[in-house]
N, C-alpha and C positions, 0 to 999 in steps of 0.2 A: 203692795200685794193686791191681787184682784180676789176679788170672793168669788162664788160658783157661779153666780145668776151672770156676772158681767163675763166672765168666758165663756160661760153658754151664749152670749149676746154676741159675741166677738166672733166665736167659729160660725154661729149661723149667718153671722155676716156679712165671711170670709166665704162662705159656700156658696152663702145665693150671689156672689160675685162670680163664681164657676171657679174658686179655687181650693184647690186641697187644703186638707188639717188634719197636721198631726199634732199630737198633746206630746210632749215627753216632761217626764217626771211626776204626774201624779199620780199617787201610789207605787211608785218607784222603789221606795228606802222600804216601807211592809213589806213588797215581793223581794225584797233582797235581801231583810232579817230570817222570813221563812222560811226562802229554799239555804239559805244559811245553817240554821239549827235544824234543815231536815238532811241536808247534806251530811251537816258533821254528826248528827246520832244515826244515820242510815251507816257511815262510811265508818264510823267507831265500832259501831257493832260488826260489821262483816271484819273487819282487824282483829277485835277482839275474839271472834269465831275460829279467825284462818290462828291465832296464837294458839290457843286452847286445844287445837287440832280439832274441833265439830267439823269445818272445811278446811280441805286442803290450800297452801297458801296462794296458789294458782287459781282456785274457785274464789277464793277472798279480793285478790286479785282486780277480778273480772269481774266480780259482783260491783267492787267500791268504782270502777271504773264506769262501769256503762250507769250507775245508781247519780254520778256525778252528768254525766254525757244528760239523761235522759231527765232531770231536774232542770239542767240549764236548759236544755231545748220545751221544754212546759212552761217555762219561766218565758220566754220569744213567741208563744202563742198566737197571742195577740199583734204581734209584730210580724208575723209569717204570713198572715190569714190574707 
């Protein structure tokens, strides 16, 4: 396992070579606990809304839908930019 300072050392060393760097996986498993439990208590509450009749099951629907769409695409941020 490498600690911080030596992959800091690695990408700058990788750059002033003139080549690209990408990191994947640090802080990976955090961003995918998060939008996890913020998924499933956003996507539970609009189910338990469209049950109850507060929204229609159609409005319920639509909310857990795009609540999902619009978490994963927040979560690719940094991968889109």
């Amino acid at each position: 396992m490498c600690n911080e300072e030596d992959k800091a050392e690695y990408v700058e060393k990788e750059k002033s070579e003139g080549r690209k760097v990408i990191m994947i996986g640090d802080g990976l498993v955090k961003r995918i606990n998060k939008n996890y439990r913020m998924i499933v208590g956003l996507n539970s509450g609009f189910i338990a809304m469209g049950v109850a009749g507060i929204i229609s099951p159609t409005v319920s629907a639509l909310l857990h839908n795009t609540s999902t769409i619009a978490i994963s695409l927040k979560s690719m941020e940094n991968l889109l930019v």
